[in-house]
C-alpha positions in Angstrom: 107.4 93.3 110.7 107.2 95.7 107.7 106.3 99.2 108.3 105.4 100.5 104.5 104.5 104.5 105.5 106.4 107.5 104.3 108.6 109.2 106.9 106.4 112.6 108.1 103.7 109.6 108.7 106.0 108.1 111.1 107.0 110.9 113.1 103.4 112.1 113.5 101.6 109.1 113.7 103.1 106.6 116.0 104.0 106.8 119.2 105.5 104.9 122.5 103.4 104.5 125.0 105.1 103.8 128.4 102.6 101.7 130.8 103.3 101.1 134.6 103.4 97.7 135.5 100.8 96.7 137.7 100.5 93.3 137.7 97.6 93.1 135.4 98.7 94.7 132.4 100.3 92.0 130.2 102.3 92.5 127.2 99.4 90.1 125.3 96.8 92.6 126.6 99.0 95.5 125.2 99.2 93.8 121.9 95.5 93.5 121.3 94.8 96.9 121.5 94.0 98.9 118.1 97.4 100.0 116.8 99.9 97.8 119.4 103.1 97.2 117.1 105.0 95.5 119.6 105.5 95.6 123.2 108.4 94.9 125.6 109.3 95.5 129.0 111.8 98.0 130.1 112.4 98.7 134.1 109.6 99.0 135.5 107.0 100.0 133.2 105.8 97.9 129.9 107.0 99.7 126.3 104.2 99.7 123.5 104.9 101.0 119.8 101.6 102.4 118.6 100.9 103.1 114.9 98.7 106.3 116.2 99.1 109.3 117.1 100.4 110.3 121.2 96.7 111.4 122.1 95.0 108.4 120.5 97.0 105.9 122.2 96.5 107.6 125.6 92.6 107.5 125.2 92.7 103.8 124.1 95.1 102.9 127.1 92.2 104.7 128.8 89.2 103.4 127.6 90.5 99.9 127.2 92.8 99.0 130.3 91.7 102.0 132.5 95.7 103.4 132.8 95.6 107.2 133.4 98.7 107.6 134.0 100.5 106.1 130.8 102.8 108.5 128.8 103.1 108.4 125.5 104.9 110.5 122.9 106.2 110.8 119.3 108.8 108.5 119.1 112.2 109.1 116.7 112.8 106.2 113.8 115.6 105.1 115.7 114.3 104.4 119.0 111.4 102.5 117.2 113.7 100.5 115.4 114.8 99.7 119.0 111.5 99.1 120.4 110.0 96.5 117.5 113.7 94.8 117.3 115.4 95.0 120.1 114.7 92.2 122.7 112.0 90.1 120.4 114.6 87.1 120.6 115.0 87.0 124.6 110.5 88.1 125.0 110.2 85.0 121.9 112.5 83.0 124.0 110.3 84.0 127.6 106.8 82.6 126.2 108.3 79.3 125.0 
C-alpha cells in the first residue's frame, strides 16, 4: 500500500478507529467502508486505519455498522506504520 500525502495531512486526516468485537463486525465489512486502509484485530476489539479524519470515521462506523461506541483518534506515523504492516502476513495467511 502507498500512502502519497504530505505529513500535516497525515496527522490530521487519518485516524484509528477501535471497534468492539461483536460477532458481526468482520474485518471484510470494516474494509468496505469509505476510507478503511486496513483492518486487523487486536485483543478484543477490531483495529481500522481510516484515511479521514477522527469525527468522520466515527459517523461512518455509525451510519454504516450502527457501532456507537467505537473510538477513534488521530493516529502517530508510527503506530500506522504498525497498523497497515504489522500482522498482514499472519491475517493473509488466516483467509487462505
Amino acid at each position: 500500500m502507498l500512502i502519497d500525502t504530505g505529513l500535516d495531512e497525515l496527522r490530521e486526516n487519518y485516524c484509528l478507529a477501535m471497534v468492539p468485537h461483536n460477532g458481526q463486525i468482520t474485518r471484510q465489512r470494516l474494509l468496505e467502508i469509505e476510507g478503511c486502509l486496513g483492518v486487523r484485530p487486536r485483543g478484543d476489539a477490531l483495529h481500522a486505519v481510516f484515511a479521514v479524519e477522527p469525527e468522520r470515521s466515527r459517523a461512518l462506523l455509525g451510519r454504516e455498522l450502527g457501532i456507537e461506541d467505537g473510538r477513534c483518534t488521530r493516529i502517530a506515523l508510527e503506530e500506522m506504520f504498525v497498523e497497515l504492516a504489522g500482522g498482514q502476513d499472519r491475517e493473509q495467511q488466516a483467509e487462505r
